[in-house]
C-alpha positions as CSV (number, residue, x, y, z in Angstrom):
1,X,165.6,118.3,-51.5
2,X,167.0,116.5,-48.6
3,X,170.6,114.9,-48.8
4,X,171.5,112.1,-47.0
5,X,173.7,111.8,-43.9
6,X,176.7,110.7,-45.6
7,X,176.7,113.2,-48.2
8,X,176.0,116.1,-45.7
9,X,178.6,114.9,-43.4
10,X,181.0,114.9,-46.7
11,X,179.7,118.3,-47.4
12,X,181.0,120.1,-44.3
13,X,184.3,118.2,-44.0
14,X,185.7,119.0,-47.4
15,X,184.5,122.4,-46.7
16,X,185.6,122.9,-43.2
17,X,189.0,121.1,-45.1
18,X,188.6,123.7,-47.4
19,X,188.6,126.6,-44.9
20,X,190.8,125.2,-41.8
21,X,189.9,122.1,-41.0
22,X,190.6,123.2,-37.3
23,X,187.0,122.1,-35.9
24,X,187.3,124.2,-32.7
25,X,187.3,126.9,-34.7
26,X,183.8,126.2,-36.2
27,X,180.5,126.7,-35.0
28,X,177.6,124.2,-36.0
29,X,173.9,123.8,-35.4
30,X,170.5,123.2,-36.6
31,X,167.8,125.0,-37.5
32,X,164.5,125.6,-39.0
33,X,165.7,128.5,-41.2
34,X,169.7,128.4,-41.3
35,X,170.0,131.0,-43.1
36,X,168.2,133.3,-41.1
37,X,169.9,131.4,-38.3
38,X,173.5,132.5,-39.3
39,X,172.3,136.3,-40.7
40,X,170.1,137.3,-37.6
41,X,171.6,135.0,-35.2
42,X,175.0,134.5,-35.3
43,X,176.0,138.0,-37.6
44,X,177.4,135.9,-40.1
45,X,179.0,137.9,-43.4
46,X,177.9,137.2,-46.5
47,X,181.0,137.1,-49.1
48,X,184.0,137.7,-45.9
49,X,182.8,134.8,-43.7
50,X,182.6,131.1,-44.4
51,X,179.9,129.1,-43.7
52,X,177.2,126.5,-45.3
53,X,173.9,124.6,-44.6
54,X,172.3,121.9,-45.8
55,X,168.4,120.1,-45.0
56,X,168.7,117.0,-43.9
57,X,166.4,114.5,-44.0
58,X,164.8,115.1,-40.0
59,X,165.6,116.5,-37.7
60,X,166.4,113.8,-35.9
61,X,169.7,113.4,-38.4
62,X,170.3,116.9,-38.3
63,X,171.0,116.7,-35.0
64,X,173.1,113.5,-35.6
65,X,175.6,115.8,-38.5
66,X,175.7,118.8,-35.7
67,X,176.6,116.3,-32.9
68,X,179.3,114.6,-35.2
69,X,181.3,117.9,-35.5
70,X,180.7,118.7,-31.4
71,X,182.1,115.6,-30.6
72,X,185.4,116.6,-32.9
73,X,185.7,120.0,-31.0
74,X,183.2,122.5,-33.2
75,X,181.4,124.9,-31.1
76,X,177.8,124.6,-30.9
77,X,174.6,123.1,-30.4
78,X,173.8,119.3,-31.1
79,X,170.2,118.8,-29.1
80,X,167.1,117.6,-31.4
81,X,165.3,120.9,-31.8
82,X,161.3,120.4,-33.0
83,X,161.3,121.5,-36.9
84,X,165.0,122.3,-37.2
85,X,165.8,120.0,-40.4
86,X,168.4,121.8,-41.6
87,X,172.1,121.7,-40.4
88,X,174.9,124.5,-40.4
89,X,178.0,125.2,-40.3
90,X,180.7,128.3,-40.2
91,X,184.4,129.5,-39.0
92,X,183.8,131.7,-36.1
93,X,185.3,135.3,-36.7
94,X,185.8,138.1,-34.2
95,X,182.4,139.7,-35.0
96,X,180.5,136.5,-34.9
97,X,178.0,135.5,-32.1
98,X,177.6,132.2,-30.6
C-alpha cells in the first residue's frame, strides 16, 4: 500500500536525519523494483549500508519525493520514469554505484 507524499517525504528525512542528514551525501531515485534497483544497480549492502524505499502513489509523485531531495543537494535521478512508482533512497559508500 501506497503512502502519501507527506508521509514519504517524512520518511526519508528522519531517516536521512537518522543517518547524516548531509543530503549530498545521499543518492535518490525511482523505480519500478527498488529493491532490485539498489541490490543489482547501485551494489547496495544489505545490513552495512543505509538505505530505504517506499511506493508512492504514481509515478508522477515519485518523481516529485526524488526531485525534493535533488533540489537539497542528494545525488540522483528525479525525471518521471514510465512504471517507476516507487522512490529510494541511500548514503553513498565507497563501493556504491551511481
Amino acid at each position: 500500500m501506497s503512502k502519501t507524499k507527506s508521509e514519504i517525504l517524512n520518511d526519508f528525512q528522519d531517516f536521512m536525519g537518522k543517518y547524516g542528514g548531509n543530503y549530498k551525501e545521499w543518492e535518490v531515485g525511482t523505480s519500478a523494483d527498488a529493491k532490485n534497483q539498489l541490490f543489482n544497480v547501485h551494489k547496495f549492502k544489505n545490513g552495512t549500508d543505509k538505505g530505504l524505499f517506499r511506493l508512492a502513489g504514481s509515478e508522477i509523485q515519485a518523481a516529485e519525493i526524488a526531485e525534493f531531495f535533488t533540489n537539497l543537494g542528494a545525488k540522483g535521478d528525479d525525471g518521471v520514469t514510465r512504471g517507476a512508482e516507487q522512490v529510494y533512497a541511500y548514503k553513498r559508500a565507497s563501493h556504491t554505484k551511481p
